[in-house]
NULUMDO-487513 format. One record per residue (C-alpha): residue number from 1; residue in one letter; x, y, z. Coordinates in nm, 4 decimals, padded with zeros to 6 digits. Example, Ala and Ser with C-alpha at 12.3 -4.5 7.8 and 13.67 -1.06 7.14 Angstrom:
# NULUMDO-487513
n:1 | res:A | px:01.2300 | py:-00.4500 | pz:00.7800
n:2 | res:S | px:01.3670 | py:-00.1060 | pz:00.7140
This chain:
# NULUMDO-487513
n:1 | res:X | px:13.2757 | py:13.2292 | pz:10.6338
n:2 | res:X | px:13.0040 | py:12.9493 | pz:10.6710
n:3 | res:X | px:13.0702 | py:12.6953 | pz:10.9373
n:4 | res:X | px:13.0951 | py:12.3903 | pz:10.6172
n:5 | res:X | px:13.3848 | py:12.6366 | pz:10.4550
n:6 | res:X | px:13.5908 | py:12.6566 | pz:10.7569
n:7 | res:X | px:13.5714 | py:12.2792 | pz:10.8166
n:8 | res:X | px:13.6374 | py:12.2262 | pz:10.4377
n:9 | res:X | px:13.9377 | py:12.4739 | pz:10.4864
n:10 | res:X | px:14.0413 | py:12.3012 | pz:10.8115
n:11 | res:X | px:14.1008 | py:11.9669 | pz:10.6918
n:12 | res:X | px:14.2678 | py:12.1061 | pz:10.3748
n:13 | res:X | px:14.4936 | py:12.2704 | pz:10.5573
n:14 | res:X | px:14.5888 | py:11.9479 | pz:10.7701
n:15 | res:X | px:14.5908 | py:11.7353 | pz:10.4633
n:16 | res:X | px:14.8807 | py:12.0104 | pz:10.3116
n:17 | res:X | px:15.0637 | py:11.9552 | pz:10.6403
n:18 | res:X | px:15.0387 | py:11.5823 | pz:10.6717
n:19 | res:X | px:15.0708 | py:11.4991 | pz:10.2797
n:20 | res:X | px:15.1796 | py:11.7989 | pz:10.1211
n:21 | res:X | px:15.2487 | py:11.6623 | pz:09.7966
n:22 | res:X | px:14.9824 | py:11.4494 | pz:09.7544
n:23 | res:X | px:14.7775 | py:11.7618 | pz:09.8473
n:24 | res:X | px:14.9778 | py:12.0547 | pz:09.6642
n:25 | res:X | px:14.8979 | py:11.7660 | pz:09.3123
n:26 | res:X | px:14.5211 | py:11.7141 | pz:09.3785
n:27 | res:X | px:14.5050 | py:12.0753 | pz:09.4050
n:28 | res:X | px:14.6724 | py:12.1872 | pz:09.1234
n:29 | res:X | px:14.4784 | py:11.9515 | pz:08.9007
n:30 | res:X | px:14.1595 | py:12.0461 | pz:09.0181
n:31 | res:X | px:14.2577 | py:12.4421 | pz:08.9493
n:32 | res:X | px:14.4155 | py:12.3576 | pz:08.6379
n:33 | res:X | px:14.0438 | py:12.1685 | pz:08.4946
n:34 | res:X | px:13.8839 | py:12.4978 | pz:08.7045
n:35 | res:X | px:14.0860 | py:12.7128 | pz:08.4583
n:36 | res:X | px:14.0120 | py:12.5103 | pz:08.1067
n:37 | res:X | px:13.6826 | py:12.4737 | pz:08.1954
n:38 | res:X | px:13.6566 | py:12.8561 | pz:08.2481
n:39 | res:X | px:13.7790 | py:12.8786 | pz:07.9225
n:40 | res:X | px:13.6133 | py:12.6856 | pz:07.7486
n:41 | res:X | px:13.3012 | py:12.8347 | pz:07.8549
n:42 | res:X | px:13.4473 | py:13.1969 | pz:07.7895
n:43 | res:X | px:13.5390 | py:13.0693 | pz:07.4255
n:44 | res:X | px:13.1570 | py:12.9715 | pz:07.3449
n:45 | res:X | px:13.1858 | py:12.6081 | pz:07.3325
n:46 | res:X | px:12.8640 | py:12.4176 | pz:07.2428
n:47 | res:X | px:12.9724 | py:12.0927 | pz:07.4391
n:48 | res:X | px:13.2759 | py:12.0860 | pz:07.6863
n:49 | res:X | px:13.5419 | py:11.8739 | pz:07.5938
n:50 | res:X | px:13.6167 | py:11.6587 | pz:07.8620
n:51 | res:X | px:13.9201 | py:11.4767 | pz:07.7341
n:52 | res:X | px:14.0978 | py:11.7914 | pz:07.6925
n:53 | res:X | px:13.9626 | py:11.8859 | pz:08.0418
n:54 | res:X | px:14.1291 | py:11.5854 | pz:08.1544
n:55 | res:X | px:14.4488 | py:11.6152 | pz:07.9754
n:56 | res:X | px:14.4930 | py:11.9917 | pz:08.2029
n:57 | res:X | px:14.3980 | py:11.8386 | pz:08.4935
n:58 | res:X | px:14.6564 | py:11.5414 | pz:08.4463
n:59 | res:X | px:14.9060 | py:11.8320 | pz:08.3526
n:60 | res:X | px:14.8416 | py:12.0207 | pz:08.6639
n:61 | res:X | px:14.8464 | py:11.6528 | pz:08.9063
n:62 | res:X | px:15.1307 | py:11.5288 | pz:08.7438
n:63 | res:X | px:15.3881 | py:11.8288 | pz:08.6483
n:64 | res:X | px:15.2928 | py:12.1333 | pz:08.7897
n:65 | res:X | px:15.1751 | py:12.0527 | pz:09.1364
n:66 | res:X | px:15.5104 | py:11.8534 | pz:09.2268
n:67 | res:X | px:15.6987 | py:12.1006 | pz:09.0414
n:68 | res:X | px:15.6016 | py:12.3759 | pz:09.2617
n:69 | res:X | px:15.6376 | py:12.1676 | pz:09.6069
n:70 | res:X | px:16.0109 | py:12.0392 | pz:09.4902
n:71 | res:X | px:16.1126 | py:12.4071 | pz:09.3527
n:72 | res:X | px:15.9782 | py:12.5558 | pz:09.6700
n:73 | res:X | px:16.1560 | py:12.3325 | pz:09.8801
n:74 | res:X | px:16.4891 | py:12.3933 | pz:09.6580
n:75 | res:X | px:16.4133 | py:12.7592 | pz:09.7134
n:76 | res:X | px:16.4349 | py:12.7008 | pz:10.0806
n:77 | res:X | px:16.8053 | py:12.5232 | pz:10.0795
n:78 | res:X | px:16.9092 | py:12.7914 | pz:09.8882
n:79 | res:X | px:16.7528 | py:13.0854 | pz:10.1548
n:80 | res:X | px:16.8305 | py:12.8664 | pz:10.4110
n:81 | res:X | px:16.7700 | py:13.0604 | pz:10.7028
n:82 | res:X | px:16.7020 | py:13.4137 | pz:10.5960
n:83 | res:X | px:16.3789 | py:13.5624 | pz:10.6596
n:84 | res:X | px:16.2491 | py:13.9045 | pz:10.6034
n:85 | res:X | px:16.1131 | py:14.1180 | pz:10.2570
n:86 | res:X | px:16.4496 | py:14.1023 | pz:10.0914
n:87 | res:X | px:16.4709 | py:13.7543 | pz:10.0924
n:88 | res:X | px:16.0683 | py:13.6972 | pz:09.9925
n:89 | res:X | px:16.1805 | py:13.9336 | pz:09.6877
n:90 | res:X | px:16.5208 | py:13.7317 | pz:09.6132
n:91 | res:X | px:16.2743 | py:13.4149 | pz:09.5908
n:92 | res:X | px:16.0449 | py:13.5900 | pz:09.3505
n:93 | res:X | px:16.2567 | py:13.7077 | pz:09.1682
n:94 | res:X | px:16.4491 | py:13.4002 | pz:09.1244
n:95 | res:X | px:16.1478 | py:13.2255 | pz:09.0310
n:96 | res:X | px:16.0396 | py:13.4214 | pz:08.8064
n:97 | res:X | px:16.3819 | py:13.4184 | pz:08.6089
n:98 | res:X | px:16.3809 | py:13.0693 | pz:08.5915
n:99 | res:X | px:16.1135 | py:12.8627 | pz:08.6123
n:100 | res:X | px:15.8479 | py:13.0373 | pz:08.5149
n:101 | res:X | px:15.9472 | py:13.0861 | pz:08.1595
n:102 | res:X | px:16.0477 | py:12.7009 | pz:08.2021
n:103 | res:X | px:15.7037 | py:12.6222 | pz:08.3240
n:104 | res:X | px:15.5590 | py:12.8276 | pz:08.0123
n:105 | res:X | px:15.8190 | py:12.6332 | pz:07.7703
n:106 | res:X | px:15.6579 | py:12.2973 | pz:07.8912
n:107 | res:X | px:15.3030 | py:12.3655 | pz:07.8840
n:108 | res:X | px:15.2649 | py:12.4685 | pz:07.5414
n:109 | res:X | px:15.5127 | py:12.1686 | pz:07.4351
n:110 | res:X | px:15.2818 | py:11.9467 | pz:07.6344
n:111 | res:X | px:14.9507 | py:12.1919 | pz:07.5177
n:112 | res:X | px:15.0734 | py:12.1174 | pz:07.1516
n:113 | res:X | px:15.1701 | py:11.7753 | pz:07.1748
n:114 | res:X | px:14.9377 | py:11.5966 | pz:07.4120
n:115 | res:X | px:14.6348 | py:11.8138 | pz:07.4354
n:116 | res:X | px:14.6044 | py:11.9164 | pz:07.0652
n:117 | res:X | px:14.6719 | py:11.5838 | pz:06.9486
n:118 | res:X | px:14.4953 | py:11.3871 | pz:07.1127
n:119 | res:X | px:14.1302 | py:11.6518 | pz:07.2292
n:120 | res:X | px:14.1401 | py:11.7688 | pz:06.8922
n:121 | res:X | px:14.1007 | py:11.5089 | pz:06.5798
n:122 | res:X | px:13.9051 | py:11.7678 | pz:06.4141
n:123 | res:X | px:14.1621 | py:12.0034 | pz:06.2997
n:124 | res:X | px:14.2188 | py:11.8313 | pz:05.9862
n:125 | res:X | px:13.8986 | py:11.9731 | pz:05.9141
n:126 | res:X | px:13.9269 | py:12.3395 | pz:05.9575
n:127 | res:X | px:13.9611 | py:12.5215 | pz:05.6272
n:128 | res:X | px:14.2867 | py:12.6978 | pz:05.7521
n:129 | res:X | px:14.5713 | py:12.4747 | pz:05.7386
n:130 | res:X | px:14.9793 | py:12.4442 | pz:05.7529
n:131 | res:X | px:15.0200 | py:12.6494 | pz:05.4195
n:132 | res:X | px:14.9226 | py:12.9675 | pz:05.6753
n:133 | res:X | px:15.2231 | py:12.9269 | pz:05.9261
n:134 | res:X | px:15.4786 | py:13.0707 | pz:05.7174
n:135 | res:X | px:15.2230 | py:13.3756 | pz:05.6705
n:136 | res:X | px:15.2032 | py:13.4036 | pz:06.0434
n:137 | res:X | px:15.5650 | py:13.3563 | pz:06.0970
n:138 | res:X | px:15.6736 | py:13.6415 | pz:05.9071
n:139 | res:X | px:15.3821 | py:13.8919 | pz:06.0373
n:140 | res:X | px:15.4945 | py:13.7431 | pz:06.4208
n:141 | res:X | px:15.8732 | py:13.8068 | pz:06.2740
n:142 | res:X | px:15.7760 | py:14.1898 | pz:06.1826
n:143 | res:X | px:15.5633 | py:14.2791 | pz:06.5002
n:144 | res:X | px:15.8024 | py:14.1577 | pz:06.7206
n:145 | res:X | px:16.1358 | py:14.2692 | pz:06.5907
């Protein structure tokens, strides 16, 4: 690793251990706008959109960052004490079970209602509208029951 990464790293990691919520938030927004801008360039955008760029990275800063430093710290009351594989399993698992469909619950309510709304005033335009979603309810019924 070059000598400006380990530095970089360095103070990172003192910045998680002196304001580790303030860090964990910055961090998550940045890798939440990483990931939709990723996207967006996979899905063959002409022009990125930066206001839905924005809306991710507020998403990431303001939910999912603190979300994962206060469940992680929950997680610890609950293990209080107990170290070892088992108990790194027990958390997963846990986690898994409960927030994580809970964390994919809120993003697509806030995806649909923040993001769509307000990135995307040219839906109204697309030739495909509302009169489809019944269509695609009942083929979504049949594939997955």
């Amino acid at each position: 690793m070059s000598d400006i990464a380990q530095e970089a790293w360095r103070k990172y990691l003192i910045q998680l251990q002196v304001h580790p919520l303030r860090t964990k938030a910055i961090t998550a927004g940045c890798l939440a706008g990483c990931s939709d801008l990723i996207a967006q360039k996979i899905s063959g955008v002409k022009r990125i959109q930066l206001r839905r760029l924005l809306l991710i990275m507020l998403y990431g800063f303001a939910y999912s960052g603190p979300f994962g430093h206060f469940l992680h710290k929950v997680m610890d009351i609950i293990f209080r004490g107990k170290k070892g594989s088992k108990t790194v399993a027990k958390k997963v698992l846990l986690e898994q079970m409960t927030s994580s469909p809970w964390n994919n619950f809120f993003f697509m309510m806030y995806y649909g209602l923040v993001v769509e709304v307000l990135a995307y005033s040219w839906v109204d335009k697309l030739p495909v509208h509302a009169s489809a979603v019944p269509g695609f309810v009942s083929q979504f019924r049949r594939f997955v029951l």
